[in-house]
Rosetta silent file (secondary structure, phi, psi, omega in degrees, C-alpha in Angstrom):
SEQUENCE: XXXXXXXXXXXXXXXXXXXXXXXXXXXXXXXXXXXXXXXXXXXXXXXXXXXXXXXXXXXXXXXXXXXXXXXXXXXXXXXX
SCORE:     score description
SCORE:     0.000 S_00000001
   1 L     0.000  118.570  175.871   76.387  146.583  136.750 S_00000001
   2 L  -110.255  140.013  155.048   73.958  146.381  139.777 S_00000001
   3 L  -107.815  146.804 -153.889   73.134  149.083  142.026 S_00000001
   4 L  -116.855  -61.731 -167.791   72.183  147.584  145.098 S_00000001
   5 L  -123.892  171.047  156.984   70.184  150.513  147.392 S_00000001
   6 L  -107.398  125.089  149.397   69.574  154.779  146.233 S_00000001
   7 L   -52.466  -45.307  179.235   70.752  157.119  148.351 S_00000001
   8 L  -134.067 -174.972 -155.795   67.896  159.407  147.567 S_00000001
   9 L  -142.464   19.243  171.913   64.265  158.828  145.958 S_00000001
  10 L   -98.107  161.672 -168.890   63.819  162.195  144.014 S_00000001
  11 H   -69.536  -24.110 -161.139   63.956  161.747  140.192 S_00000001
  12 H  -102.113   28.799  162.606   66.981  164.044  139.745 S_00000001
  13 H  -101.168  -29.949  166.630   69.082  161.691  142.950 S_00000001
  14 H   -63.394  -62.021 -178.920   68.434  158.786  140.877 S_00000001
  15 H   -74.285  -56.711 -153.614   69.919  159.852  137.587 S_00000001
  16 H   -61.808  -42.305 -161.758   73.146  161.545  139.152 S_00000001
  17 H   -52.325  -60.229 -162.796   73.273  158.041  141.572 S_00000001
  18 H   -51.617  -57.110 -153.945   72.671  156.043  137.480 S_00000001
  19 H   -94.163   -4.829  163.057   75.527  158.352  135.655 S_00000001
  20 H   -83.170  -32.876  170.007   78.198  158.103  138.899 S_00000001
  21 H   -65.241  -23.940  178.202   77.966  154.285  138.377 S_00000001
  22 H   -74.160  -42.479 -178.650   78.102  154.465  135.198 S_00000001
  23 H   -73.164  -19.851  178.091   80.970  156.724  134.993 S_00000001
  24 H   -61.917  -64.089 -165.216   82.733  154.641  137.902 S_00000001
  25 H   -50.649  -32.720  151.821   82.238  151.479  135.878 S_00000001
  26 H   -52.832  -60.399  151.166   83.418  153.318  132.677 S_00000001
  27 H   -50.027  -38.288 -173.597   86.492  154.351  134.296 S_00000001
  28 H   -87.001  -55.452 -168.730   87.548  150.934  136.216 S_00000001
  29 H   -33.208  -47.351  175.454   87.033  149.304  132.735 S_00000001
  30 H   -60.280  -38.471 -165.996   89.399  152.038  131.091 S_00000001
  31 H   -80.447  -45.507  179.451   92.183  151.277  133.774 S_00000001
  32 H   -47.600  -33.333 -176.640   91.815  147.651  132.965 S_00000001
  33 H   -74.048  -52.444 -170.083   92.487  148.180  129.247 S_00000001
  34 H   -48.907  -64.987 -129.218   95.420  150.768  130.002 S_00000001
  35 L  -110.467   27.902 -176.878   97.103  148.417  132.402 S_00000001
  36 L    53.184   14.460 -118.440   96.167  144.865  130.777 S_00000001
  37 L  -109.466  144.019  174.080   95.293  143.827  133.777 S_00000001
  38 L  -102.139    5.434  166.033   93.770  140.124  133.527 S_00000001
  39 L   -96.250  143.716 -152.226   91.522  140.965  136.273 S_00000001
  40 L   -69.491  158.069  168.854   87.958  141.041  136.302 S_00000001
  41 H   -47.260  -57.330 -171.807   86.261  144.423  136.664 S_00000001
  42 H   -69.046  -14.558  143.875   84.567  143.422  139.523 S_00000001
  43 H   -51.415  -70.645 -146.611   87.895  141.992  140.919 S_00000001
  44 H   -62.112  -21.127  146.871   89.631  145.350  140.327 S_00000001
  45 H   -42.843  -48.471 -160.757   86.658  146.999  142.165 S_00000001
  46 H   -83.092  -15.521 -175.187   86.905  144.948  144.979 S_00000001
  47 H   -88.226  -34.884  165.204   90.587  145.880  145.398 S_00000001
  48 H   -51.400  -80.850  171.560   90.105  149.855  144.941 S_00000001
  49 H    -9.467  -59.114  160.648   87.525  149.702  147.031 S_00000001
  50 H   -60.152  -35.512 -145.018   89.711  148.129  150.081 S_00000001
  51 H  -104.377  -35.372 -158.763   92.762  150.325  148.844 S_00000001
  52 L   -47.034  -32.652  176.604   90.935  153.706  148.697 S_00000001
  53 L   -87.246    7.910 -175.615   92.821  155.604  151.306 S_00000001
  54 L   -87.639  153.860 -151.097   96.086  153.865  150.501 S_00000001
  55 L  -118.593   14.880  172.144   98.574  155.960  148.937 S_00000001
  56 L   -71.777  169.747  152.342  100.097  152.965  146.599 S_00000001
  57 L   -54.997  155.134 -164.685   99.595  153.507  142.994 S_00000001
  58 H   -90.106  -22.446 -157.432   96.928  151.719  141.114 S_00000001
  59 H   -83.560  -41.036  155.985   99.275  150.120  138.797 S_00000001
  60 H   -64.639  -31.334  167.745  101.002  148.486  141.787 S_00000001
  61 H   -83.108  -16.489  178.809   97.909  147.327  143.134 S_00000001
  62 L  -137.725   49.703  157.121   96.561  145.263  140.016 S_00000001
  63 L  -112.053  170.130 -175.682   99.507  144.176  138.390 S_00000001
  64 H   -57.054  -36.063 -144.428  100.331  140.074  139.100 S_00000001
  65 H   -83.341  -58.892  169.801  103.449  139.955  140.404 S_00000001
  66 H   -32.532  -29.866 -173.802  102.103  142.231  143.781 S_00000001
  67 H   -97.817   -7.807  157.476   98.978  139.914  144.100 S_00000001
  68 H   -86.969  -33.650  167.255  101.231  136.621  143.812 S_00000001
  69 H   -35.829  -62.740 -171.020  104.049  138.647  146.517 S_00000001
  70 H   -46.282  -59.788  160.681  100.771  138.535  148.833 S_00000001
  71 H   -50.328  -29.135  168.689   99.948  135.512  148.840 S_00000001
  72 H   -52.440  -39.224 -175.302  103.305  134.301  148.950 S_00000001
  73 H   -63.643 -116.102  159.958  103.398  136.320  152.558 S_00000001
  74 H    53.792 -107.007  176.221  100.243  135.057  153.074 S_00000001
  75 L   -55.666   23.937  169.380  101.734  131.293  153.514 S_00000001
  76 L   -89.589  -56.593 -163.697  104.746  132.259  154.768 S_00000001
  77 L   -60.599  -73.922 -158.825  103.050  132.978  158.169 S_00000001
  78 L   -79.043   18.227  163.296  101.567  130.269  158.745 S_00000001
  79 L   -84.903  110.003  163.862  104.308  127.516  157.472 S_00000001
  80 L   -64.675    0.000    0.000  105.826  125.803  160.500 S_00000001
């Protein structure tokens, strides 16, 4: 787990910034165990993260058969 910049530089903006990462990272872990998901944390980050205002379900966004569908699109467009 890296935190990359702090939002704020007072001692008690640091520890809330330390225990929301923690608890994010705590939480994405837990949905990986729930849903088996064979994807890395830091995949399933990167896809919430893109996804947040999207109104699919999470279980639809990181199970396989949706991220093989995509790709599948994916080279559909451009096969001539």
């Amino acid at each position: 787990m890296t935190i990359k910049t702090l939002w704020g530089h007072s001692e008690n903006a640091v520890n809330i910034h330390i225990w929301v990462a923690i608890s994010t990272y705590l939480i994405v872990a837990y949905i990986k165990i729930k849903l088996q998901s064979t994807l890395s944390i830091y995949e399933i980050m990167q896809i919430l993260g893109i996804s947040s205002f999207d109104k699919t379900p999470i279980k639809e966004l990181l199970t396989e058969l949706q991220i093989n569908q995509n790709v599948k699109e994916q080279y559909d467009l451009f096969d001539i």
